[in-house]
N, C-alpha and C positions, 0 to 999 in steps of 0.2 A: 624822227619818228619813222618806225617802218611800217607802210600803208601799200595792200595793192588793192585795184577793182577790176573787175570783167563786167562787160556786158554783151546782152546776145539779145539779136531780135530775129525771128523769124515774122514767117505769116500769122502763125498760131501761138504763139509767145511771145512777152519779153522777160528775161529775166536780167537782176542787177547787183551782183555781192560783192562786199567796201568789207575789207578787212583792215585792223590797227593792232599791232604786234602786242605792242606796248602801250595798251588800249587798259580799260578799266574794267571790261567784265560784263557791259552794257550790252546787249543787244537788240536790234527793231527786225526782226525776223518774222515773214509771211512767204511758207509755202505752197499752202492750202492743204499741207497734211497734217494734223493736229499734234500725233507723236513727234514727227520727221521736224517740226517748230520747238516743240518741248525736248529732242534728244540736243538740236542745235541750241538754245540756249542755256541749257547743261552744262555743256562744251563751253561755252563764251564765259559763262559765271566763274567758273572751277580754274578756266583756263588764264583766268583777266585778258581775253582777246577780245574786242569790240569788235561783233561781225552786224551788217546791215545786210540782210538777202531778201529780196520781194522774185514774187514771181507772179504773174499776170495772165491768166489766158484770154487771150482777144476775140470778142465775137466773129464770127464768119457767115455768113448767106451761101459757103457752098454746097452742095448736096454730096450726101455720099454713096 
């Protein structure tokens, strides 16, 4: 199988996307943009790639 993943954490984020080449089409996608979810799993269906992308923005206490 051909699989990669990244991940990235700052202060203010974490984000985490699993991709499967040779995947089925499935995807669990959360970016908090409603289109930017719907254009990615578009892509995933059409493409038969299995992508997993979350992205998180993490509470802060600091002032700006």
């Amino acid at each position: 199988m051909r699989n990669a993943s990244a991940e990235r954490n700052t202060k203010e984020t974490k984000i985490a996307c699993k991709i499967n080449i040779d995947g089925t089409g499935i995807s669990k996608i959360s970016t908090g943009v409603g289109f930017f979810d719907h254009m990615l799993e578009i892509f995933s269906h059409h493409s038969l790639i299995a992508v997993s992308y979350t992205h998180l923005t993490l509470p802060t206490n600091r002032e700006v």
